[in-house]
DSSP file (Angstrom, degrees, kcal/mol; ACC not computed):
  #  RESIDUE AA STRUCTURE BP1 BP2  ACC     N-H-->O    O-->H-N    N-H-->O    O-->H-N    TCO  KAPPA ALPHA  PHI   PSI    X-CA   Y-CA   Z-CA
    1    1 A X              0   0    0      0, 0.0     2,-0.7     0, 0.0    89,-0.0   0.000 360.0 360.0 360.0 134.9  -18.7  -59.4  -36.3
    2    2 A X        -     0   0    0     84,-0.2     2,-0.3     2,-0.0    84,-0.3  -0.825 360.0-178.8-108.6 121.4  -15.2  -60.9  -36.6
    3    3 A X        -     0   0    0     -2,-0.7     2,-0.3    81,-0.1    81,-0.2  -0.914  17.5-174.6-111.3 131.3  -12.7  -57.9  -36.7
    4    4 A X        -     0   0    0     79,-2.1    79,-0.4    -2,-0.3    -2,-0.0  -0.843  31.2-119.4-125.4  90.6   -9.0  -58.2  -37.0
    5    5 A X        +     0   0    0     -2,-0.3    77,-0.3    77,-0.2    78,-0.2   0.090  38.1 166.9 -14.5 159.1   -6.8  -54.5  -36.6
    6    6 A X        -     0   0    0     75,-1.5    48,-0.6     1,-0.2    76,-0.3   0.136  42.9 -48.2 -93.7 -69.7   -5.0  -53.7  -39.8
    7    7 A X  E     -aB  54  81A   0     74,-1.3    74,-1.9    46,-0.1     2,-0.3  -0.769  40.8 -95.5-140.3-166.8   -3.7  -50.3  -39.8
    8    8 A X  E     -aB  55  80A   0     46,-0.5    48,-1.5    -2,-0.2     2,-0.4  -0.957  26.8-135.8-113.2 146.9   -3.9  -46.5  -39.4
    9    9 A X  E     -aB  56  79A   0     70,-1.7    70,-0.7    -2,-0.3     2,-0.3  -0.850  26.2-172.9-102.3 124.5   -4.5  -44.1  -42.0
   10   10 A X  E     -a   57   0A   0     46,-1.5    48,-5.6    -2,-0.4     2,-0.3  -0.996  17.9-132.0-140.6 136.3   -2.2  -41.4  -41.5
   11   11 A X  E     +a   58   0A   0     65,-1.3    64,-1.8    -2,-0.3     2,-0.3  -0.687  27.4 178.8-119.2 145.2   -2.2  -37.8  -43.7
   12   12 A X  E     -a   59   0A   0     46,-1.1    48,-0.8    -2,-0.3     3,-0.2  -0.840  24.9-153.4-128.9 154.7    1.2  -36.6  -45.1
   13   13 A X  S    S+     0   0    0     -2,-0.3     3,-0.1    46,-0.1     2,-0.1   0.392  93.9  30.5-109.0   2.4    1.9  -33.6  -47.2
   14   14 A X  S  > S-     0   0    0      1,-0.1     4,-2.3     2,-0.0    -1,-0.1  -0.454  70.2-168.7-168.3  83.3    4.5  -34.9  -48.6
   15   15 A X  H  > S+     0   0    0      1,-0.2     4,-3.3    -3,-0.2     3,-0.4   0.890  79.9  46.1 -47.0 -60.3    4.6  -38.4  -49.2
   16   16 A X  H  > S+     0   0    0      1,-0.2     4,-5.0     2,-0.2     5,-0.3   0.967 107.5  52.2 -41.3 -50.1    8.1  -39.2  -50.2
   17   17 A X  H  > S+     0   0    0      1,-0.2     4,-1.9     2,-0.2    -1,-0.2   0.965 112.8  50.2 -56.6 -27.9   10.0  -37.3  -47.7
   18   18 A X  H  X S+     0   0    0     -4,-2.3     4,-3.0    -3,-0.4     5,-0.3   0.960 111.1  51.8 -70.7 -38.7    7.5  -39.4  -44.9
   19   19 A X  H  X S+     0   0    0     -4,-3.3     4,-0.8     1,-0.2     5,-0.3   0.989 113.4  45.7 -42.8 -56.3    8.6  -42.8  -46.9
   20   20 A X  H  X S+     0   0    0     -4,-5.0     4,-0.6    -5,-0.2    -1,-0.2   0.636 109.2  49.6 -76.1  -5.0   12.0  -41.7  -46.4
   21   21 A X  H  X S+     0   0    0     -4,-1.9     4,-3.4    -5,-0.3    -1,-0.2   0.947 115.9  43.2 -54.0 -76.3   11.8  -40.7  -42.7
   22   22 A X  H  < S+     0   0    0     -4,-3.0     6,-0.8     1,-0.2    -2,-0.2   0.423 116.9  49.1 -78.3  10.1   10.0  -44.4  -41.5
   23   23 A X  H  < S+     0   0    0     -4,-0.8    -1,-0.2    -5,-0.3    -2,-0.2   0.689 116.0  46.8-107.8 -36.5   12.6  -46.4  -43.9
   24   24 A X  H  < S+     0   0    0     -4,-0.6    -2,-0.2    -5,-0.3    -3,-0.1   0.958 123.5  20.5 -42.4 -78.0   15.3  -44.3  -42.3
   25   25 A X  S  < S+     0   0    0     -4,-3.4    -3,-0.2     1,-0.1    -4,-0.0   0.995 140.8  24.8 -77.7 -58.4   14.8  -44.4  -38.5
   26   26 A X  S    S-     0   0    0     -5,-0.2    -1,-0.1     1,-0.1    -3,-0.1   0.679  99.7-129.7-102.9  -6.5   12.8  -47.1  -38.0
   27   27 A X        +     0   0    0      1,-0.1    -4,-0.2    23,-0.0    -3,-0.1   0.771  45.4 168.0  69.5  25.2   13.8  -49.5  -41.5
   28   28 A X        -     0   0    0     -6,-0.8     2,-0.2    -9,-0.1    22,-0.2   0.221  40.1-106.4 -42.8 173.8   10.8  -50.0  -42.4
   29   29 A X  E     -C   49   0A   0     20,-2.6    20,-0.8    22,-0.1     2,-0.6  -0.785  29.1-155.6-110.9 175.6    9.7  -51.3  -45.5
   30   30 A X  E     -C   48   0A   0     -2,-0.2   124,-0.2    18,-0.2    18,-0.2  -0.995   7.5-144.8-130.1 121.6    8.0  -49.0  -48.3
   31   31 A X        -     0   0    0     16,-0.7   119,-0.2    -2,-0.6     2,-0.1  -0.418  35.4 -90.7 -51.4 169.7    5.6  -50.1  -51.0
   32   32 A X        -     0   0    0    117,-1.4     2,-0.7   120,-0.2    15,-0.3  -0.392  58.1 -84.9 -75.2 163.3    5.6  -48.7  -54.2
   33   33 A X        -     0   0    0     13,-0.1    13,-0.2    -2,-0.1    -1,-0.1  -0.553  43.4-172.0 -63.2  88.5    3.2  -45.7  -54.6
   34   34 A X  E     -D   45   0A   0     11,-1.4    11,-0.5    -2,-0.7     2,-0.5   0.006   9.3-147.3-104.2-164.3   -0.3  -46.4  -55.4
   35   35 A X  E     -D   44   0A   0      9,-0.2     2,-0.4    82,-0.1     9,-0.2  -0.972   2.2-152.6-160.5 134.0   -3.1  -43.6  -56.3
   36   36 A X  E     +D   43   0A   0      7,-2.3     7,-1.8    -2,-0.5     2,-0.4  -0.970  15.2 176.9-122.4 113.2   -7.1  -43.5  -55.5
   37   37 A X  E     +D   42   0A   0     -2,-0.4     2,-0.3     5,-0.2     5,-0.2  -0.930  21.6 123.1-104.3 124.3   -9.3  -41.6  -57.8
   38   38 A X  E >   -D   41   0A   0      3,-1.8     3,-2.9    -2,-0.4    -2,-0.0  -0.789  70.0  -5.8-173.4 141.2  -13.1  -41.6  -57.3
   39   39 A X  T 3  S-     0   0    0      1,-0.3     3,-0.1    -2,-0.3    -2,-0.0   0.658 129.5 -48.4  43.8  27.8  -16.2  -38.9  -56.7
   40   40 A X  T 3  S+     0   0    0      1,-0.3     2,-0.5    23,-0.1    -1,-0.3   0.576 111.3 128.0 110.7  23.5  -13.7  -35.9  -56.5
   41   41 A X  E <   +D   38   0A   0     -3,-2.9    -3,-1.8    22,-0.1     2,-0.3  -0.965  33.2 178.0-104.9 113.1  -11.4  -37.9  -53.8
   42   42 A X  E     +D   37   0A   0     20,-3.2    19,-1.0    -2,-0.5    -5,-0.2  -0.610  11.4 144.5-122.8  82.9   -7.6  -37.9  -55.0
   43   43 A X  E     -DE  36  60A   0     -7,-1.8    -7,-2.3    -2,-0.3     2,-0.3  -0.507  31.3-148.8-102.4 157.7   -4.6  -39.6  -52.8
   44   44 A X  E     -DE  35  59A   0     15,-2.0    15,-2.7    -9,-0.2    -9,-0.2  -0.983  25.4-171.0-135.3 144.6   -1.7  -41.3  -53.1
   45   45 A X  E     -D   34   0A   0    -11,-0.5   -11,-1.4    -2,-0.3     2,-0.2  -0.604  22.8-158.0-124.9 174.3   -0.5  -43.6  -50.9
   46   46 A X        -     0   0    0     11,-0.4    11,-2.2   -13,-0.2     2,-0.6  -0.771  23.5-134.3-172.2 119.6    2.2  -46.1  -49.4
   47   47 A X  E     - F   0  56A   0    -15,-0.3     2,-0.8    -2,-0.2   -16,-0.7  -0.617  26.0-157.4 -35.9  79.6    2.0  -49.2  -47.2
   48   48 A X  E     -CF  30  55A   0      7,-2.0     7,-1.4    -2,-0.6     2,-0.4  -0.693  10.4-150.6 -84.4 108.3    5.0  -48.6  -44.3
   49   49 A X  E     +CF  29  54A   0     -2,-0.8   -20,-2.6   -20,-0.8     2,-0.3  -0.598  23.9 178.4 -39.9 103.3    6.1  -52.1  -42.8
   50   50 A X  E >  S- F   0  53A   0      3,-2.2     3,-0.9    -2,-0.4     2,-0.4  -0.667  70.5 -71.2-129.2  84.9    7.3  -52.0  -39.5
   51   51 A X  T 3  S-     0   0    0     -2,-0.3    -1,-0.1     1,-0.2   -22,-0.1  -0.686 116.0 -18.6  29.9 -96.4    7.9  -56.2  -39.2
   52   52 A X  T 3  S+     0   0    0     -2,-0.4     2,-0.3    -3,-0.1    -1,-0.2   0.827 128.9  86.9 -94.6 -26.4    4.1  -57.5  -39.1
   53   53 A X  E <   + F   0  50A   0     -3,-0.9    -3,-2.2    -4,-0.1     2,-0.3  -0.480  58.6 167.2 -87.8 132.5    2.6  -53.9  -38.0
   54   54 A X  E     -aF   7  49A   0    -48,-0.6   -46,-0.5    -2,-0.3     2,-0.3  -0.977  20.2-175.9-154.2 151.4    1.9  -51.6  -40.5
   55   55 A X  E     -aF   8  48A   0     -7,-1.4    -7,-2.0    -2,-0.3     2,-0.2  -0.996  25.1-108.6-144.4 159.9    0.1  -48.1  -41.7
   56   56 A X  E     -aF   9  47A   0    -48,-1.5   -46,-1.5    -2,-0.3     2,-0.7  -0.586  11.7-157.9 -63.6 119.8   -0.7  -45.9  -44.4
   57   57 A X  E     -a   10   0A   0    -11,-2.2     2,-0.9    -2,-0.2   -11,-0.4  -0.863  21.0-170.8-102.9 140.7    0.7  -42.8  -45.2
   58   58 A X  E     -a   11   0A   0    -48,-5.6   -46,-1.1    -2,-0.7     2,-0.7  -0.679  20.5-169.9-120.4 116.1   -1.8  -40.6  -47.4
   59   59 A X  E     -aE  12  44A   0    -15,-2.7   -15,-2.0    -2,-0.9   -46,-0.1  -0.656  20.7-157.5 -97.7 130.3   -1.2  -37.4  -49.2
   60   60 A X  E     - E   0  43A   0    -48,-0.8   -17,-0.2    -2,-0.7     3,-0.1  -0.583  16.5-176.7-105.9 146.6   -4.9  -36.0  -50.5
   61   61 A X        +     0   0    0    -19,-1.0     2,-0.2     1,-0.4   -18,-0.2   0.663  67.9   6.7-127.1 -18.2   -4.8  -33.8  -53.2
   62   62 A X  S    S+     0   0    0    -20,-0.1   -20,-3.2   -22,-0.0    -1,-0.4  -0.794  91.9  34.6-155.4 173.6   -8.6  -33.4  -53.1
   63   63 A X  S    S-     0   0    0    -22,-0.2     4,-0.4    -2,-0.2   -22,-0.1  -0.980 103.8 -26.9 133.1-155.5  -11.5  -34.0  -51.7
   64   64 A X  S  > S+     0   0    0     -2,-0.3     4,-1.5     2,-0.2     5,-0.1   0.702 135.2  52.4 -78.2 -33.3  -12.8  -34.4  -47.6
   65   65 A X  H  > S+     0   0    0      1,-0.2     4,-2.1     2,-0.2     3,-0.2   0.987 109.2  46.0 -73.4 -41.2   -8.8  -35.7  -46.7
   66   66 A X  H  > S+     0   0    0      1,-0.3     4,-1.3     2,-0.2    -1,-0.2   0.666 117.7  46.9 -83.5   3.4   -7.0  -32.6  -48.3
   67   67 A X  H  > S+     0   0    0     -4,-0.4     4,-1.5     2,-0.2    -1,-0.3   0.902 113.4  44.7 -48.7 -60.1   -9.6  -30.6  -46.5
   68   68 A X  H  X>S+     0   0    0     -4,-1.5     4,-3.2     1,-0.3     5,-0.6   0.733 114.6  47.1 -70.1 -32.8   -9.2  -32.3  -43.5
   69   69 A X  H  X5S+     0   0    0     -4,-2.1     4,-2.4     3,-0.2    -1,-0.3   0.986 111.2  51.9 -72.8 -43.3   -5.2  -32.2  -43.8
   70   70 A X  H  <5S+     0   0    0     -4,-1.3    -2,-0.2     1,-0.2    -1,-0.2   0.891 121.9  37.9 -76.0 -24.8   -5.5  -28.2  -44.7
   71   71 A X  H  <5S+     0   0    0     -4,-1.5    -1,-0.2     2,-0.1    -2,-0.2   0.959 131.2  26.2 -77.8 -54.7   -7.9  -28.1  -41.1
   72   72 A X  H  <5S-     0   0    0     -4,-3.2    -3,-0.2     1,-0.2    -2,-0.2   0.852  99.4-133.0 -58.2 -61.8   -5.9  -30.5  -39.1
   73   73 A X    ><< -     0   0    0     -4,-2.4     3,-1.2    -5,-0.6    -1,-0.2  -0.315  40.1 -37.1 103.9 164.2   -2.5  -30.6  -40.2
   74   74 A X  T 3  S+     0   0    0      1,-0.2   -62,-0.2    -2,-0.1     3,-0.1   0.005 115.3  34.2 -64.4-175.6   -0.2  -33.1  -40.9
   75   75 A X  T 3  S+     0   0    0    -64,-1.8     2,-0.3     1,-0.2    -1,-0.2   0.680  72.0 156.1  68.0  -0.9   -0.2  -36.0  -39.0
   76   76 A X    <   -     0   0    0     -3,-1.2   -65,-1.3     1,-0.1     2,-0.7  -0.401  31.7-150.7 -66.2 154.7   -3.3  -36.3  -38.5
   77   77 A X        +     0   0    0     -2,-0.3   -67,-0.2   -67,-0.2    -1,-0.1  -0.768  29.2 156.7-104.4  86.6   -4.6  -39.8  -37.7
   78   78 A X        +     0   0    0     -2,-0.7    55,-1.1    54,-0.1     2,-0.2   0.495  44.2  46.0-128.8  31.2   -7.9  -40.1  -38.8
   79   79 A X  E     -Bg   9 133A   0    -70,-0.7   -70,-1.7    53,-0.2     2,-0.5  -0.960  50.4-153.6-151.8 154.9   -9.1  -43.8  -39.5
   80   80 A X  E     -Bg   8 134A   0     53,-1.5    55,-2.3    -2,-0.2     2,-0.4  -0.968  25.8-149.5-140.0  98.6   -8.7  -46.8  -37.7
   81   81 A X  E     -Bg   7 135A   0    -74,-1.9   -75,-1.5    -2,-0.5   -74,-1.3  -0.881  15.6-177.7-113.0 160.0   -8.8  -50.1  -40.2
   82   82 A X  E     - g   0 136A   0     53,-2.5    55,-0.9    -2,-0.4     2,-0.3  -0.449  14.3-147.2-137.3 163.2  -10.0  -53.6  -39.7
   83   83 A X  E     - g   0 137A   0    -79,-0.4   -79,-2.1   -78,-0.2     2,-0.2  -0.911  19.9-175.3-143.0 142.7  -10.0  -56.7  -42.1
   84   84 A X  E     - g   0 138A   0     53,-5.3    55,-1.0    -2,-0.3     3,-0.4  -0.913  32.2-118.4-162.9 160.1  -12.6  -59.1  -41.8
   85   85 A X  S    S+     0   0    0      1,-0.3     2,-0.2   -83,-0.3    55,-0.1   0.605  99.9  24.9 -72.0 -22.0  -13.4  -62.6  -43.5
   86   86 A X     >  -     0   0    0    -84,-0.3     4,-0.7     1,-0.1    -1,-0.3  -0.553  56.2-170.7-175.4 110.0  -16.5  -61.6  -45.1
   87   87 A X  H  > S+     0   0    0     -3,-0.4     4,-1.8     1,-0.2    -1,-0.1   0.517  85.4  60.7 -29.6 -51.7  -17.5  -58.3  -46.0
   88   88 A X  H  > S+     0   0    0      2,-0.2     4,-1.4     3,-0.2     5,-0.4   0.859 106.4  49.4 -56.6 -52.5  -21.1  -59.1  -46.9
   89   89 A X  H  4 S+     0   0    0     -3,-0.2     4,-0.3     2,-0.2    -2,-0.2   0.912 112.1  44.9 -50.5 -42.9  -21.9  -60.3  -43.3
   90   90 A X  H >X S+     0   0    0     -4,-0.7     4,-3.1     2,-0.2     3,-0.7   0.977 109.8  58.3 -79.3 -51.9  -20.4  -57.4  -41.5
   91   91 A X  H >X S+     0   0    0     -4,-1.8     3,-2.4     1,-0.3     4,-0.9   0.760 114.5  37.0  -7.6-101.9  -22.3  -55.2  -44.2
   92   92 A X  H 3X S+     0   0    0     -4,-1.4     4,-1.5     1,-0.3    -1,-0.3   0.432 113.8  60.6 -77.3  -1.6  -25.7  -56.8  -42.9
   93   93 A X  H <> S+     0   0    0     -3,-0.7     4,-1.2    -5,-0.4    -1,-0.3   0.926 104.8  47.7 -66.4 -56.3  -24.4  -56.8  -39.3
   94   94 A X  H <X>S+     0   0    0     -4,-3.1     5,-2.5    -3,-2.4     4,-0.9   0.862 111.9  46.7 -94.4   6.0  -24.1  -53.5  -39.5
   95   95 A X  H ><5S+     0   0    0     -4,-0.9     3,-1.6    -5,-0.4    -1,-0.2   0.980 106.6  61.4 -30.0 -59.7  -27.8  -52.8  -41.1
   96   96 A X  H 3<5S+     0   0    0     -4,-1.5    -1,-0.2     1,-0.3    -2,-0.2   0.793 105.2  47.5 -70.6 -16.8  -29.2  -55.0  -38.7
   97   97 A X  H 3<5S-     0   0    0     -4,-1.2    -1,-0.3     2,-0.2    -2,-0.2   0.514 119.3-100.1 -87.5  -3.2  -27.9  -52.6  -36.0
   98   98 A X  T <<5S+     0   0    0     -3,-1.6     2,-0.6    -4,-0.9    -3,-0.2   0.552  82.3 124.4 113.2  -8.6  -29.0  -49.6  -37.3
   99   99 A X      < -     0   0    0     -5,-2.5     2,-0.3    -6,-0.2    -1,-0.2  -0.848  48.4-143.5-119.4 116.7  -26.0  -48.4  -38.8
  100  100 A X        -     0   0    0     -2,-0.6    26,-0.3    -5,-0.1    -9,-0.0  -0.577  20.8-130.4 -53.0 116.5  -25.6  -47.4  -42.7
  101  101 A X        -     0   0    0     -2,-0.3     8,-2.7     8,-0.3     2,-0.3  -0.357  21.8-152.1 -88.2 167.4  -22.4  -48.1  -44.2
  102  102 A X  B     -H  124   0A   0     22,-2.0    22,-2.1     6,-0.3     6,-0.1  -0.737  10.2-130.4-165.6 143.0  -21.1  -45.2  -45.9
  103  103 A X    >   -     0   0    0      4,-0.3     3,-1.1    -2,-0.3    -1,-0.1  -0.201  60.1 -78.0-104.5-169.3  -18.3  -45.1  -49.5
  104  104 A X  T 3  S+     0   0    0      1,-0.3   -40,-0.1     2,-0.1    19,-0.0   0.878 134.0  63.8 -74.3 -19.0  -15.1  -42.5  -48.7
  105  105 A X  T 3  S-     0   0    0      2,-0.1    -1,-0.3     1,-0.1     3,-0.1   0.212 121.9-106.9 -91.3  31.0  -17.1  -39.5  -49.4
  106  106 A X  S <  S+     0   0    0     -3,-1.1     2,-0.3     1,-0.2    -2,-0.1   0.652  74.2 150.6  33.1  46.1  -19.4  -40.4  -46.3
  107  107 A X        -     0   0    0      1,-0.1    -4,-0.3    19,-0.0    -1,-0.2  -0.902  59.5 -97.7 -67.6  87.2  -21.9  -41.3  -49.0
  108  108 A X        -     0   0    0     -2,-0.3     2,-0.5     1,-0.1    -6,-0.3   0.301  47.0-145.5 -74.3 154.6  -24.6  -44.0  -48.2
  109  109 A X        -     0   0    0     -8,-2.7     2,-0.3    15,-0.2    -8,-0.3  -0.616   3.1-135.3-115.5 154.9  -23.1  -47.2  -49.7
  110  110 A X    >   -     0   0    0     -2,-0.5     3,-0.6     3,-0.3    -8,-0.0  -0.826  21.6-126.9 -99.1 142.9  -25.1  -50.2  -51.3
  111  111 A X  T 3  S+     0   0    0     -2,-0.3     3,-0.2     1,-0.3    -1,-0.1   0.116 111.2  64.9 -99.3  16.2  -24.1  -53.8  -50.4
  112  112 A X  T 3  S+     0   0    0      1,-0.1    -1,-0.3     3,-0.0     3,-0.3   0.296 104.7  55.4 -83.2 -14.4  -23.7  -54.4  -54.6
  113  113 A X    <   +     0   0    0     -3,-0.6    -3,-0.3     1,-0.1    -2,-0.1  -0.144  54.6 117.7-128.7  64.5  -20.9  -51.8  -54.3
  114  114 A X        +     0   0    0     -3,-0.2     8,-3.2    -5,-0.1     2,-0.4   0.369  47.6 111.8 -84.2  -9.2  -18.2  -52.5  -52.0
  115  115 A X  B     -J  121   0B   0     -3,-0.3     6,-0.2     6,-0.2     2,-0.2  -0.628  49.9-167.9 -64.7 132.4  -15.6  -52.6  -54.8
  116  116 A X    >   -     0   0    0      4,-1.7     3,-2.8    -2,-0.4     4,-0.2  -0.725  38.4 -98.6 -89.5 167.0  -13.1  -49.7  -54.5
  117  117 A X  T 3  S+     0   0    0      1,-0.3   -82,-0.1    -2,-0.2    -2,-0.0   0.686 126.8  61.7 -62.0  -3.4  -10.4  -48.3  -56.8
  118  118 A X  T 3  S-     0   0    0      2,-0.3    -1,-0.3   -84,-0.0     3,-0.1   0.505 115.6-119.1-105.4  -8.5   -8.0  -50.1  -54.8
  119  119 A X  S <  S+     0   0    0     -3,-2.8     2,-0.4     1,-0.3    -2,-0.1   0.839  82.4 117.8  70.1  26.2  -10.0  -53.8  -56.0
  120  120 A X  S    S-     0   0    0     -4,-0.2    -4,-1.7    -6,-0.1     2,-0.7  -0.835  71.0-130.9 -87.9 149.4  -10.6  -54.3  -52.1
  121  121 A X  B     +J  115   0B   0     -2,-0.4    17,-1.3    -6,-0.2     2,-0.4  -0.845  41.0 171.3-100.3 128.9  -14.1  -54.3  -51.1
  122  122 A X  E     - I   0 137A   0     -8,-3.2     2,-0.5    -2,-0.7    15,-0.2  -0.886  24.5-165.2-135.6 157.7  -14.1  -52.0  -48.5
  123  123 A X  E     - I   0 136A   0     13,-3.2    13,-2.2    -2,-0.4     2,-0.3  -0.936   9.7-151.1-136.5 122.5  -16.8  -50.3  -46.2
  124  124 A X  E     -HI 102 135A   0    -22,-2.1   -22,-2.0    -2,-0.5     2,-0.3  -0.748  21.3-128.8-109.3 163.2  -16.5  -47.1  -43.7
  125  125 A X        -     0   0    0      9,-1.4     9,-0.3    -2,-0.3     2,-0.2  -0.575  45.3 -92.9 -93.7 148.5  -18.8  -46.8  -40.7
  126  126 A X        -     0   0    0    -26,-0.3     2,-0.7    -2,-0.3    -1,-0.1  -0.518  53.7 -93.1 -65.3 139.5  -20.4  -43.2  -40.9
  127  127 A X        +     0   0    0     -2,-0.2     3,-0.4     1,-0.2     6,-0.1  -0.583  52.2 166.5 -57.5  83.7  -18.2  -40.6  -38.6
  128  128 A X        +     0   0    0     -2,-0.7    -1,-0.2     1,-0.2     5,-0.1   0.849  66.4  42.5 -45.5 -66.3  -19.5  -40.4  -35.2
  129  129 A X  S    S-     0   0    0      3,-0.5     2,-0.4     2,-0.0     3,-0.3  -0.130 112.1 -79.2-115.0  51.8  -17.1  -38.8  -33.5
  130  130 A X  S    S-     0   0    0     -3,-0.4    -3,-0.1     1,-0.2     0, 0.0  -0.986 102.6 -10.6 115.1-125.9  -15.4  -35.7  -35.5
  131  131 A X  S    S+     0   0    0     -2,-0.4    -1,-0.2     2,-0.0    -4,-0.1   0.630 110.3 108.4-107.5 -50.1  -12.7  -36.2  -38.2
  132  132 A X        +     0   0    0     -3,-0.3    -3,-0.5     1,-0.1     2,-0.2  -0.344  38.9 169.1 -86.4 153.9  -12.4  -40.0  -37.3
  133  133 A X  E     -g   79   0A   0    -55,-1.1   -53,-1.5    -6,-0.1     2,-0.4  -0.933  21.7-139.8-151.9 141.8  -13.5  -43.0  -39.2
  134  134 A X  E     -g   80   0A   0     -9,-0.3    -9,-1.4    -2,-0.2     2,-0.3  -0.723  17.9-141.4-110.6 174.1  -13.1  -46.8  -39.2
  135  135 A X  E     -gI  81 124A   0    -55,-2.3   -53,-2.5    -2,-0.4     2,-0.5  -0.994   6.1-156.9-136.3 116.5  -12.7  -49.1  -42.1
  136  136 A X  E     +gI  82 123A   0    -13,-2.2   -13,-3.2    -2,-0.3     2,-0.3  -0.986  23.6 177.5 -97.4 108.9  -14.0  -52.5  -42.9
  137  137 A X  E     -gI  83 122A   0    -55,-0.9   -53,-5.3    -2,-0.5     2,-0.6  -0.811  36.4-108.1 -94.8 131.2  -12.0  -54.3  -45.3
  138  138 A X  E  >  -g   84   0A   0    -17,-1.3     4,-2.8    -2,-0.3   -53,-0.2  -0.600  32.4-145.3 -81.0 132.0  -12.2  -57.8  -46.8
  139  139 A X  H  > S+     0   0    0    -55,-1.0     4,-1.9    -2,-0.6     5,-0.3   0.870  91.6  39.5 -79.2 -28.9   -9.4  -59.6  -45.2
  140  140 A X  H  > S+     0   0    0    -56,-0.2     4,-2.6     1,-0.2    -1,-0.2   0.919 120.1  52.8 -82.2 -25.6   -8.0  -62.2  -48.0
  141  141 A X  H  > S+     0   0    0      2,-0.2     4,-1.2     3,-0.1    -2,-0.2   0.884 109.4  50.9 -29.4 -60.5   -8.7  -59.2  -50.4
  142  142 A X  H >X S+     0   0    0     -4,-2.8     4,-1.8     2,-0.2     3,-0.9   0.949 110.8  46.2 -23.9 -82.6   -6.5  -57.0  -48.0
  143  143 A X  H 3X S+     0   0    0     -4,-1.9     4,-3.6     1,-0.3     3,-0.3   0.876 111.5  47.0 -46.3 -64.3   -3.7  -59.3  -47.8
  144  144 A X  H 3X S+     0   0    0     -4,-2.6     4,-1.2    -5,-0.3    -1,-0.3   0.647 109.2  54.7 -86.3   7.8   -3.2  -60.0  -51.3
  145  145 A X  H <X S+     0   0    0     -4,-1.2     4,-1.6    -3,-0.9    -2,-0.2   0.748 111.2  51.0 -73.5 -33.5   -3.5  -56.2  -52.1
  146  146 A X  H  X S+     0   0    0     -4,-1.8     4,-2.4    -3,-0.3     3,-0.5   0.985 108.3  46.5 -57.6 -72.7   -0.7  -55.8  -49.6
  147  147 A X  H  X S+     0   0    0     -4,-3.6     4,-2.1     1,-0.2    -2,-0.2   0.937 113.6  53.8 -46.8 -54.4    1.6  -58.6  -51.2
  148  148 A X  H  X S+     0   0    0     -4,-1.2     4,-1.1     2,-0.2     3,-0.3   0.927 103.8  50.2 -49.1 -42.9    0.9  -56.9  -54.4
  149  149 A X  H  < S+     0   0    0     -4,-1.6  -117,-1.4    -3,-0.5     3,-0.2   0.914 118.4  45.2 -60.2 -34.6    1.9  -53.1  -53.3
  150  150 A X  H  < S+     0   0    0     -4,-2.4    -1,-0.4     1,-0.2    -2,-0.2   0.797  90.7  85.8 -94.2   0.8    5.2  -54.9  -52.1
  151  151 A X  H  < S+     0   0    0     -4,-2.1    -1,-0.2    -5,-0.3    -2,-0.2   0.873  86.1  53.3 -37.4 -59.9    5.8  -57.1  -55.2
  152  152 A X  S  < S-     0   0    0     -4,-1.1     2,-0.3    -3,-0.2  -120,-0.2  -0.506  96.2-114.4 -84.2 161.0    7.7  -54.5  -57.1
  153  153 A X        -     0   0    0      1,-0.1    -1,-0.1    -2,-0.1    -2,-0.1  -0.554  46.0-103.6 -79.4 148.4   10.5  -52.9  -55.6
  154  154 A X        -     0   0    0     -2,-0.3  -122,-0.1  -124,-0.2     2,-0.1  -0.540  32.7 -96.2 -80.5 174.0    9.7  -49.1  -55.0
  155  155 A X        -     0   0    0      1,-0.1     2,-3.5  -124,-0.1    -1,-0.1  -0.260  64.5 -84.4 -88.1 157.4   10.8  -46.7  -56.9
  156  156 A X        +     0   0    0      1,-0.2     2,-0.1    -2,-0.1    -1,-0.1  -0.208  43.9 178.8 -72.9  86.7   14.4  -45.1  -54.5
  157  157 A X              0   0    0     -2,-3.5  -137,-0.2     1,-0.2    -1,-0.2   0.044 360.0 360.0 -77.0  29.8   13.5  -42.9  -52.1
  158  158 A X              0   0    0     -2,-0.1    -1,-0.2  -139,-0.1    -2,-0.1  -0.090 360.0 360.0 -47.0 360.0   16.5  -42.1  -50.6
C-alpha cells in the first residue's frame, strides 16, 4: 500500500484561542474554519501550517471525539493521517488482509461510500490500540481540499 504521512488530528476545546496560539509562536498559517456533520458526529476544524508540515486542530461538539476530549483532555492526539493515490486499492488491500475499514463512528464502511462531508474520500482503520486511529485519505483529493481551506483568507483571529 503506498502511504504518504499527512497530519495529526489533534482535539481543542477551544478552537480559536488554539489558531491564535500556533499563528502566534510558531507563525503558522491558519485556514478558515470548516465544520463536519454526520451520524451524531459534530466538529469544527482548522488546518495549522507550519511551512510543508501540518495538523488539525478539532473541537467536537458531539459524538465519540467530544467524548473522548471530556475523557482525555485537551490535547489529546488521537489519529495519525496518511494520503494515498488510490483509495479503492488500499480499501481492498486492506480486505484482503483481514482488516474492515470502518466510517468516523467506527462503523463498518462499504467501498461505494468513501465520500465524507469534507468531499475527501476517506477511510479509518478500526481502533486497535485504545483512543487511537489512523486515516486513509485520497491524496490528490487531500491536496486540493487543503488549497481550498487556505483559498479564502480566515476570518482574524487575533
Amino acid at each position: 500500500m503506498k502511504l504518504k504521512f499527512s497530519h495529526v488530528d489533534v482535539l481543542v476545546e477551544d478552537l480559536e484561542e488554539a489558531c491564535r496560539y500556533y499563528a502566534r509562536v510558531f507563525s503558522a498559517r491558519i485556514s478558515k474554519t470548516l465544520d463536519w456533520q454526520r451520524d451524531g458526529l459534530h466538529v469544527r476544524y482548522a488546518i495549522v501550517m507550519f511551512g510543508a508540515k501540518r495538523l488539525m486542530l478539532v473541537q467536537p461538539f458531539t459524538g465519540n471525539l467530544k467524548a473522548l476530549m471530556d475523557s482525555n483532555g485537551e490535547g489529546t492526539i488521537y489519529r495519525h493521517c496518511y494520503s494515498t493515490p488510490d483509495i479503492e486499492a488500499a480499501y481492498d488491500e486492506l480486505i484482503d488482509a483481514g482488516v474492515q475499514p470502518e466510517n468516523e463512528n467506527g462503523k463498518p464502511l462499504s467501498r461505494d461510500n468513501l465520500q465524507s462531508p469534507s468531499g475527501t474520500r476517506i477511510i479509518w482503520l478500526p481502533k486497535r490500540f485504545g483512543h487511537f486511529s489512523i486515516e486513509l485519505l485520497e491524496e490528490k483529493e487531500l491536496e486540493a481540499f487543503i488549497k481550498d481551506a487556505f483559498a479564502e483568507e480566515p476570518a482574524q483571529i487575533f
